[in-house]
Structure formats: C-alpha cells, structure tokens
C-alpha positions as CSV (number, residue, x, y, z in Angstrom):
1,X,0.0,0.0,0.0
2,X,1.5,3.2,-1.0
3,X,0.0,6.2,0.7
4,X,-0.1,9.2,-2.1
5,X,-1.5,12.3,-0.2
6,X,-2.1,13.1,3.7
7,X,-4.5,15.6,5.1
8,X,-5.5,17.3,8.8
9,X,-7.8,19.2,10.0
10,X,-7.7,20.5,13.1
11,X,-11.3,21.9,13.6
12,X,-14.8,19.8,12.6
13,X,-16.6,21.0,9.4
14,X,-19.7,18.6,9.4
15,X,-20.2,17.5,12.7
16,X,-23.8,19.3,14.3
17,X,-24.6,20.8,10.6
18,X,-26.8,18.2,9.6
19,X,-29.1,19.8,7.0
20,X,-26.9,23.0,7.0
21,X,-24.1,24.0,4.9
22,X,-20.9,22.6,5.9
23,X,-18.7,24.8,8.0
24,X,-15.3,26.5,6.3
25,X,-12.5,25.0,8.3
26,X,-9.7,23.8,6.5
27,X,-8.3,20.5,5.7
28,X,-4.6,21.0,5.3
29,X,-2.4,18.7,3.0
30,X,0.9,17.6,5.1
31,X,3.8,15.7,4.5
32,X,3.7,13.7,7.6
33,X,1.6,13.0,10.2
34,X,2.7,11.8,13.7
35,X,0.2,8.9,15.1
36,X,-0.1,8.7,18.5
37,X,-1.5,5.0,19.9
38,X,-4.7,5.2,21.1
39,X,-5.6,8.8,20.2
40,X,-5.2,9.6,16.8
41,X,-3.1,11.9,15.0
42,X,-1.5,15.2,16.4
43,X,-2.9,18.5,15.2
44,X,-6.4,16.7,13.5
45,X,-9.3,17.1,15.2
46,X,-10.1,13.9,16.3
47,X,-7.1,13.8,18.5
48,X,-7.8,12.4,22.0
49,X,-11.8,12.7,20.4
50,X,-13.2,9.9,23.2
51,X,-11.4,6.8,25.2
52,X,-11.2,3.7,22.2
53,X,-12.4,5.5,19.7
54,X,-12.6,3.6,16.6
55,X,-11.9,6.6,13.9
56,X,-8.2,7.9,15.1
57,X,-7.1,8.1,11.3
58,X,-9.0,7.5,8.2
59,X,-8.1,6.1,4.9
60,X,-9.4,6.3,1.5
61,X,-8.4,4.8,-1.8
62,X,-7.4,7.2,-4.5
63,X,-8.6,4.4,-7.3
64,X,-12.2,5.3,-6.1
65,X,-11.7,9.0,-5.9
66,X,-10.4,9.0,-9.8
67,X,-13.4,6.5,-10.9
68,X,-15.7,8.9,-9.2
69,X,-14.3,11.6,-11.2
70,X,-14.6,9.7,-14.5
71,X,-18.0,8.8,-13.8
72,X,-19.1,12.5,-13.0
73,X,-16.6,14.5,-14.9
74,X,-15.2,16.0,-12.1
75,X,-12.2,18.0,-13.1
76,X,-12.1,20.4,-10.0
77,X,-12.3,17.9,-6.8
78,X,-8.9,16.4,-5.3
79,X,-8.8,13.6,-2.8
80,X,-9.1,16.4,0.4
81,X,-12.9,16.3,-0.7
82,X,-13.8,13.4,1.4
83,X,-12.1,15.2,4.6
84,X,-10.1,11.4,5.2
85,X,-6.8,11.4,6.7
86,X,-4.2,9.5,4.4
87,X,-5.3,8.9,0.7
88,X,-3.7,5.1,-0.7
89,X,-2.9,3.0,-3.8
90,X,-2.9,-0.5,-4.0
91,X,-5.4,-1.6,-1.5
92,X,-9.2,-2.5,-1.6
93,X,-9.5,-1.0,2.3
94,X,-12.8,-3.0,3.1
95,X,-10.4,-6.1,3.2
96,X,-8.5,-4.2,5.7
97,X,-11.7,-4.5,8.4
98,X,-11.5,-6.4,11.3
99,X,-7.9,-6.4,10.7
100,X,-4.3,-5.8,12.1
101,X,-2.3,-3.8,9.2
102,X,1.0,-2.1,9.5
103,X,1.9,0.8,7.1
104,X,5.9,1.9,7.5
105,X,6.2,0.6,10.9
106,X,2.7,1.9,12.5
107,X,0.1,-0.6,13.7
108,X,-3.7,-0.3,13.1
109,X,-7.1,-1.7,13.7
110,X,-9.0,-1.7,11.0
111,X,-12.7,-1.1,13.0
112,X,-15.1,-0.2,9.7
113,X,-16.4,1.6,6.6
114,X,-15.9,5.2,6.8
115,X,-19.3,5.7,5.7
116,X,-20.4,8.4,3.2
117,X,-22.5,10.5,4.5
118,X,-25.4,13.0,2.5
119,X,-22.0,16.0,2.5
120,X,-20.8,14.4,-0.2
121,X,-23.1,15.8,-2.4
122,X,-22.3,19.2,-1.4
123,X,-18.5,18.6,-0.9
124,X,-18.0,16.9,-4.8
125,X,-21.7,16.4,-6.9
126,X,-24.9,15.0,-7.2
127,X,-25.0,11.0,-7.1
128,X,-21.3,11.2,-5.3
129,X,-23.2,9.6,-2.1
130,X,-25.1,6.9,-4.3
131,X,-21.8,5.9,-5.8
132,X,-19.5,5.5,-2.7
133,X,-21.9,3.8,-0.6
134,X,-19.6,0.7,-0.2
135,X,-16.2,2.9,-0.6
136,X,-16.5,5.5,1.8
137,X,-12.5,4.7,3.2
138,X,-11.6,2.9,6.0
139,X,-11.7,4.1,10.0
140,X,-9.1,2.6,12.4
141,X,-8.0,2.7,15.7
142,X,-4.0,3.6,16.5
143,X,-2.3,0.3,17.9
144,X,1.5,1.1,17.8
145,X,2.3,4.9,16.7
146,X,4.8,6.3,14.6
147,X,5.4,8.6,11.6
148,X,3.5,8.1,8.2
149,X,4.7,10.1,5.4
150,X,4.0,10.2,1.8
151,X,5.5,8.1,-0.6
C-alpha cells in the first residue's frame, strides 16, 4: 500500500450541521503525520476525540476517488474532498476491516467503513453519495504509533 496524499484538519466541518451547509474549516495537505496509539493523529481534530475511539485516522483509496471523477466529470475535486486522513494505492480498504495492518512501521485496527454521509453531495456532486456507498474509506484505531509520510 502506498500512501499518495495526507491531510488534517484541526477543527470539525460537518459534525452538528446536519441539513446546513458545511462549515469552512480547513483540511490542510501535510507531509507527515505523527500517530499517536490510542488517540489519533497530532494536530487533527479527532485527536484524543473519546477513550477507544474507533476513527483515530481514516483512509481512503485514491482508485475510487479517480473512478468517481470519471463517472461524473469531475475535473475540480482532489482527494481532500472526502475530509479522510491518508489517501492510498494499492489496496481495496474493506479487506483491511476487522484487521491488524501495519503501514511503515505503525500498527492499526482496521474497526469499519468510513461511511459516506449526504455531505458528499455538497462537498464533490450529485450522485457522489449513491456511488460510494460501499467505498467510503476505511476508519481505524492507533495500535502502535509512529510517523507516516508520503510516498
């Protein structure tokens, strides 16, 4: 699994809008992101969220962000769109539930489907929720932390 792109935000955009625009905080593209066991990554906004938490980082496969963009002739919508964490190649993440998986040296718990949710339509177009239903990324929990950088 190669990772291709990581992002942060350290402030919630959706969370307590539902049926309200999305809020304007940023998601910030990084070059590395320091993973701390147990409570997610430093500077995002899920850091130290709740106790076991089972969405410390989030993962989504760049393969389904460019068939999205084929299928919808999307030519202005990068991979920061779906506000996940680390964007991959190489690996169908729904195998990865359930799961131990290491990625250069840091452990995770694979815990489930990072479901899209109805933002997705706002965030990249109409029928984007419809066709990611199944592919919305991965969610996982920290088991041993470390550094994960692009590349």
């Amino acid at each position: 699994m190669k990772i291709t792109r990581i992002f942060i935000s350290p402030n919630h955009n959706y969370v307590g809008h539902y049926g309200k625009p999305a809020g304007t905080n940023p998601i910030i593209e990084v070059d590395e992101i320091e993973c701390v066991a147990g409570s997610g990554i430093k500077g995002d906004r899920y850091f130290d969220h709740k106790p076991d938490y089972i969405g410390q980082i989030t993962f989504f496969e760049q393969d389904t962000h460019d068939r999205l963009c084929e299928e919808f002739a999307l030519f202005d919508k990068g991979p920061e769109s779906y506000r996940r964490n680390v964007i991959v190649e190489d690996q169908d993440l729904n195998e990865l539930i359930g799961k131990e998986f290491e990625i250069q040296g840091v452990r995770f718990l694979g815990t489930e489907e990072a479901k899209p949710c109805f933002w997705m339509e706002e965030a990249l177009c109409k029928g984007a929720l419809k066709f990611l239903v199944g592919k919305g990324g991965l969610r996982a929990k920290i088991l041993e932390g470390g550094v994960l950088r692009k590349g």
